[in-house]
KELUMNU-489995 format. One record per residue: x, y, z of N, C-alpha, C in turn; residue in one letter. Coordinates in nm, 2 decimals. Example, Ala and Ser with C-alpha at 12.3 -4.5 7.8 and 13.67 -1.06 7.14 Angstrom:
2
  n_east  n_north    n_up  ca_east  ca_north   ca_up  c_east  c_north    c_up  r
    1.32    -0.57    0.78     1.23     -0.45    0.78    1.32    -0.33    0.78  A
    1.28    -0.22    0.71     1.37     -0.11    0.71    1.29     0.00    0.79  S
This chain:
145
  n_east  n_north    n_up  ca_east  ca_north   ca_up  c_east  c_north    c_up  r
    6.59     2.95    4.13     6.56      2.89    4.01    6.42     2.95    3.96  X
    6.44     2.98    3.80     6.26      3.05    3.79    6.19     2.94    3.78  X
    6.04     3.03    3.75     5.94      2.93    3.76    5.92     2.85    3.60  X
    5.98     2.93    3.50     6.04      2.85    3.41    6.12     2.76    3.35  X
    6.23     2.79    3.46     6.36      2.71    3.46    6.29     2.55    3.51  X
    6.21     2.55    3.62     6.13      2.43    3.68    6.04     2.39    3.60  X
    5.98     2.46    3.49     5.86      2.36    3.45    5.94     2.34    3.29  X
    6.03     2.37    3.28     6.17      2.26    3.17    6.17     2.17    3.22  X
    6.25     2.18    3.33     6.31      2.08    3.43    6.20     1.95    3.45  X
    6.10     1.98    3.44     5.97      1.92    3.50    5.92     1.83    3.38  X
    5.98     1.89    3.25     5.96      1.83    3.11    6.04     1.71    3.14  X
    6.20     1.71    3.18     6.29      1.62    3.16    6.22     1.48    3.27  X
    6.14     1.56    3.37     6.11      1.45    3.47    5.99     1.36    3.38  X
    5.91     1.43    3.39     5.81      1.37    3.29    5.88     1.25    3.16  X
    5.96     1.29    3.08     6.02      1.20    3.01    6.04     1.05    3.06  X
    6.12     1.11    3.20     6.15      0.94    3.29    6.07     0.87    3.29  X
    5.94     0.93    3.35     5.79      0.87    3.40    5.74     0.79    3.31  X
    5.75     0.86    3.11     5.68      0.81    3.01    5.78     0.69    3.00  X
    5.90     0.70    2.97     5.99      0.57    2.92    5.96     0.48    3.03  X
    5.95     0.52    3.14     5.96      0.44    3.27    5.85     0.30    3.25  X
    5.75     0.41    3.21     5.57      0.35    3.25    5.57     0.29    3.09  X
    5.67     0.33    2.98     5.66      0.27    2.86    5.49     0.33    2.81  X
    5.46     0.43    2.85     5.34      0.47    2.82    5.36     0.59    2.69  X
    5.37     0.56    2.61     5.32      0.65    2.46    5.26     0.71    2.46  X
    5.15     0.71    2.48     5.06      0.87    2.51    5.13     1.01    2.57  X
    5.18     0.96    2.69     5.25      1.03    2.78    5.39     1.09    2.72  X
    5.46     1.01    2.64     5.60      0.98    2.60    5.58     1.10    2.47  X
    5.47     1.06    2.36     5.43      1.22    2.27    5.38     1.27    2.33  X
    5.34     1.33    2.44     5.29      1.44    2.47    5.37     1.55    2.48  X
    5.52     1.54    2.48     5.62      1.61    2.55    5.64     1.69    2.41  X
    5.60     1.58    2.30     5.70      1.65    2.21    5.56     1.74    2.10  X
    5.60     1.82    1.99     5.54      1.90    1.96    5.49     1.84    1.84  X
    5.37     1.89    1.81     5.35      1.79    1.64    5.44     1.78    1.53  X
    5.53     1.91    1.51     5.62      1.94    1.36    5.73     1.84    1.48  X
    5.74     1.84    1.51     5.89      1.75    1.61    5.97     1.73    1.45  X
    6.11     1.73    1.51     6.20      1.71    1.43    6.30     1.66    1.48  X
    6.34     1.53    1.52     6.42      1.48    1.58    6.58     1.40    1.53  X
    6.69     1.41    1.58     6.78      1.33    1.47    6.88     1.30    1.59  X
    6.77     1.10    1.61     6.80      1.01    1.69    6.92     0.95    1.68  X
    6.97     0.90    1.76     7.11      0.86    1.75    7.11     0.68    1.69  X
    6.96     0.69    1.73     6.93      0.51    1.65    6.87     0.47    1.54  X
    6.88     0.38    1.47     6.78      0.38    1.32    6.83     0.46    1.24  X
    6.68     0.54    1.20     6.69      0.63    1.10    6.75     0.73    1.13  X
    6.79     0.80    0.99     6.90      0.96    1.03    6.79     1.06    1.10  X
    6.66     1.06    1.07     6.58      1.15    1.12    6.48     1.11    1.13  X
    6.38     1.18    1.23     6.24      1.13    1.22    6.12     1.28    1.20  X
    6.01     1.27    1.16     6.04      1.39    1.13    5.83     1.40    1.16  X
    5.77     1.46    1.24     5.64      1.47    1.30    5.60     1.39    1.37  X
    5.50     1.38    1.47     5.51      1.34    1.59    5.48     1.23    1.58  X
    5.35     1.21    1.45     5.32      1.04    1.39    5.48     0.96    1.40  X
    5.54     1.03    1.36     5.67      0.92    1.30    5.73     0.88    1.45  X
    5.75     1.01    1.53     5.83      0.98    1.68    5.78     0.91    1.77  X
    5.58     0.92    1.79     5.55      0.78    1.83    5.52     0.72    1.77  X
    5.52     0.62    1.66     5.57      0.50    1.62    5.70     0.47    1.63  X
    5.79     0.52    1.65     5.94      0.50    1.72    5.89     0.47    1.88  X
    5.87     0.56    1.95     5.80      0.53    2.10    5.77     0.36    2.12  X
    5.66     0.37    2.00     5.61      0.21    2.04    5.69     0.12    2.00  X
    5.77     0.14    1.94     5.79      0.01    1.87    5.91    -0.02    1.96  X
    5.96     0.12    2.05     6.05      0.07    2.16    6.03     0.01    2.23  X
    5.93     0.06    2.31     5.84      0.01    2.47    5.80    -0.10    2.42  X
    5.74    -0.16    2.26     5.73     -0.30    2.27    5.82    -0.39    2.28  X
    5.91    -0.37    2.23     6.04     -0.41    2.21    6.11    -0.46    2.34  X
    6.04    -0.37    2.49     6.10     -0.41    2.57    6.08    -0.52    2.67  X
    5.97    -0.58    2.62     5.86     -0.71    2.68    5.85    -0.65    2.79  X
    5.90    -0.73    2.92     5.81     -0.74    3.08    5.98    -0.64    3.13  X
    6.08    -0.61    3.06     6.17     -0.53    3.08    6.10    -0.37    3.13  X
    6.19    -0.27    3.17     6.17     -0.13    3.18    6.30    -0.10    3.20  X
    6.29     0.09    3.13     6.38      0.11    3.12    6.36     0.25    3.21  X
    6.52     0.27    3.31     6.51      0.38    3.38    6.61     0.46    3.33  X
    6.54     0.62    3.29     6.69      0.73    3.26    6.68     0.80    3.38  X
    6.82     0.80    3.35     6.91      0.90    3.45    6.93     1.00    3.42  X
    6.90     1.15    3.41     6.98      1.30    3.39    7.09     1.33    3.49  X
    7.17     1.40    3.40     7.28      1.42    3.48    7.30     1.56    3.42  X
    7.35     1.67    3.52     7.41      1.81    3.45    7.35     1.88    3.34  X
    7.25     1.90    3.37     7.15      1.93    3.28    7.12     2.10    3.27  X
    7.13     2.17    3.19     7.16      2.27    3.15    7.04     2.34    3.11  X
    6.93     2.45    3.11     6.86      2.53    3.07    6.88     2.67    3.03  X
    6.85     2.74    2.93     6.85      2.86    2.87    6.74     2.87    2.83  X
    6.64     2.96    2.88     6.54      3.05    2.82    6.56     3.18    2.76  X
    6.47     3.17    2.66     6.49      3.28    2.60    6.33     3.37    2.54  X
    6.25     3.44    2.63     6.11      3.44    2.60    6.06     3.32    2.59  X
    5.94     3.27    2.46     5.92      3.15    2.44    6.03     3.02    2.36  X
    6.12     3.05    2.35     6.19      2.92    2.33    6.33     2.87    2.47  X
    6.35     2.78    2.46     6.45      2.73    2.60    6.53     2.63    2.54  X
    6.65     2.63    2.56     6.71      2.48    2.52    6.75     2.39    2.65  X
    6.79     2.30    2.67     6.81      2.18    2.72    6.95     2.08    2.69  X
    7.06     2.09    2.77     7.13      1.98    2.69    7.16     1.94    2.83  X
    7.16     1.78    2.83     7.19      1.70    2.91    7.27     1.56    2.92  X
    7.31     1.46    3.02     7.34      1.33    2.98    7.24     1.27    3.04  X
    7.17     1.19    2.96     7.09      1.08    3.03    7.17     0.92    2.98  X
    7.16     0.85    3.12     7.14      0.69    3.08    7.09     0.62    3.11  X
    7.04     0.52    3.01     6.91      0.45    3.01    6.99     0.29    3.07  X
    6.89     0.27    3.16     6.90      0.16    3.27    6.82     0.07    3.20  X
    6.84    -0.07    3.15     6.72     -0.17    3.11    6.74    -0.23    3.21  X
    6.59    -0.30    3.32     6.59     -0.33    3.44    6.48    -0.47    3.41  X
    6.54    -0.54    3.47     6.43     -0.62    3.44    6.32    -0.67    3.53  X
    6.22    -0.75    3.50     6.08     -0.73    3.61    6.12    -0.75    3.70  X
    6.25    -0.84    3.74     6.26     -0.86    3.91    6.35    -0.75    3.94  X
    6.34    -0.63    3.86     6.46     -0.55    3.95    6.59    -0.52    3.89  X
    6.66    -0.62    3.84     6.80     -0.66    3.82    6.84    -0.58    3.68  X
    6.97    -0.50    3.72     7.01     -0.47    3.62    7.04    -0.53    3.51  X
    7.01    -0.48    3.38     6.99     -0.57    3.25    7.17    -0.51    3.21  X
    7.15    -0.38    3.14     7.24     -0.30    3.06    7.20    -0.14    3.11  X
    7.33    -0.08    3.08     7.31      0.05    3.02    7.38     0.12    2.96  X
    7.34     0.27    2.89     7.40      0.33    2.83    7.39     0.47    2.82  X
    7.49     0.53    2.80     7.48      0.66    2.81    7.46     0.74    2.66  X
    7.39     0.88    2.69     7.33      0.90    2.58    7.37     1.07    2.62  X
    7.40     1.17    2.49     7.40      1.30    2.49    7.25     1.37    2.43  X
    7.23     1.45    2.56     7.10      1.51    2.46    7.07     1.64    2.42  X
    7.00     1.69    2.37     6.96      1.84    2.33    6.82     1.85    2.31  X
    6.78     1.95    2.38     6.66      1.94    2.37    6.60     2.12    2.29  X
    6.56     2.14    2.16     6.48      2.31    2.14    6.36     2.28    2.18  X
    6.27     2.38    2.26     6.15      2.40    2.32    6.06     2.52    2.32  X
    5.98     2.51    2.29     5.89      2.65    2.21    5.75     2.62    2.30  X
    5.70     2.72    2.39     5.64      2.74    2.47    5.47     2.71    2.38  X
    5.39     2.62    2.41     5.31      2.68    2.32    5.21     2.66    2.42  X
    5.14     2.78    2.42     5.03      2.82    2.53    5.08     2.85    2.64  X
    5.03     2.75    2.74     5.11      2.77    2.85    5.22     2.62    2.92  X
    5.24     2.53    2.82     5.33      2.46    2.82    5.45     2.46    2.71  X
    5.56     2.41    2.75     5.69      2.36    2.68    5.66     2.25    2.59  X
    5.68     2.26    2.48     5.72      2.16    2.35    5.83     2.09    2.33  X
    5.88     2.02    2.31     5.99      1.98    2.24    5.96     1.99    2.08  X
    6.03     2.07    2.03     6.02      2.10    1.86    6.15     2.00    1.81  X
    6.22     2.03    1.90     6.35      1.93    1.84    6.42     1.86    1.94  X
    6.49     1.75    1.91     6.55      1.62    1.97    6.68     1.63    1.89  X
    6.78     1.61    1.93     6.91      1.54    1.91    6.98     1.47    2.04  X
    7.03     1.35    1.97     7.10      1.31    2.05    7.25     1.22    1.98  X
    7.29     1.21    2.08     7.46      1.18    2.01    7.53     1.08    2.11  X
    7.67     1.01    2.10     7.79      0.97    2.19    7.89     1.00    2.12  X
    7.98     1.02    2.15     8.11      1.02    2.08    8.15     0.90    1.98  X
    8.20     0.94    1.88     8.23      0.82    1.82    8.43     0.79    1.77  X
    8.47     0.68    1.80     8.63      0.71    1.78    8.68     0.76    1.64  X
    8.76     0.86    1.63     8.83      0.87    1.50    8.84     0.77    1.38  X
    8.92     0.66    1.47     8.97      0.60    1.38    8.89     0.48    1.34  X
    8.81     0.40    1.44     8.76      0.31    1.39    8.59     0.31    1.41  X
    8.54     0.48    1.46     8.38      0.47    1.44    8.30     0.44    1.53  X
    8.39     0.33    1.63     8.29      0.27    1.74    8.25     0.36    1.85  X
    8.11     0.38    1.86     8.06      0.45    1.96    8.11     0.46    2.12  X
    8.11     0.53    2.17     8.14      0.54    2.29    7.99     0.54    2.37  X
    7.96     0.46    2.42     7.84      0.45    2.52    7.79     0.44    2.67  X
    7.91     0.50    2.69     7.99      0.50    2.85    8.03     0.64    2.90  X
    7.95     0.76    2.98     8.03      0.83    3.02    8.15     0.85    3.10  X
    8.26     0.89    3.07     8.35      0.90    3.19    8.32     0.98    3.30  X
    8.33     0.89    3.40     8.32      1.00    3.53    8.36     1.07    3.57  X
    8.30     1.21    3.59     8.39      1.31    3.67    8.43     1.30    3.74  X
């Protein structure tokens, strides 16, 4: 694995840590100032990094004395010079202070990343679930391989 391939990789860990720790500072740091994200919740898009942490907080507050743990699963890297992409499954575990599983859900993600300096950006976020044909409702559940 390159030494690039690992410090992507190392992006996706970092993400855990910030949702984990509900720490916003940490949580925008990942992503880039122009961020351009088009979340699978709320609004159709969010669009500079102001807008993506105030999304951040208003999550983490939202979660009281809760925390939430993601999972990556099969997670994919392509570098290309300075940009890389990323597509993965994460699911987010709500756990609550004693431990106990709250809920979860699975989530599709995509990540574009543009090297700036000597770290990875996230310039852009998408994320998705399938949704049924006929009646719309989300699928929030991966099937297991």
């Amino acid at each position: 694995m390159s030494t690039d391939t690992k410090s992507v990789l190392a992006l996706l860990q970092a993400y855990q840590a910030a949702v984990h720790a509900k720490d916003v500072d940490a949580f925008a740091a990942l992503y880039d100032a122009d961020v351009h994200v088009f979340d699978m919740w709320g609004a159709w898009s969010c669009e500079g990094i102001a807008a993506w942490r105030a999304m951040a907080a208003d999550w983490f507050g939202s979660l009281g004395t809760d925390s939430v743990v993601v999972g990556v699963d099969d997670a994919r890297v392509q570098i290309a010079q300075d940009l890389a992409s990323v597509q993965a499954y994460l699911t987010f575990t709500g756990v609550s202070e004693h431990g106990e599983t709250l809920r979860a859900m699975d989530n599709r993600l995509t990540w574009v990343l543009q090297r700036r300096e000597e770290t990875w950006k996230v310039v852009h976020q998408h994320t998705s679930a399938p949704a049924d044909f006929m009646t719309a409702k989300l699928t929030l559940r991966r099937e297991p391989r």
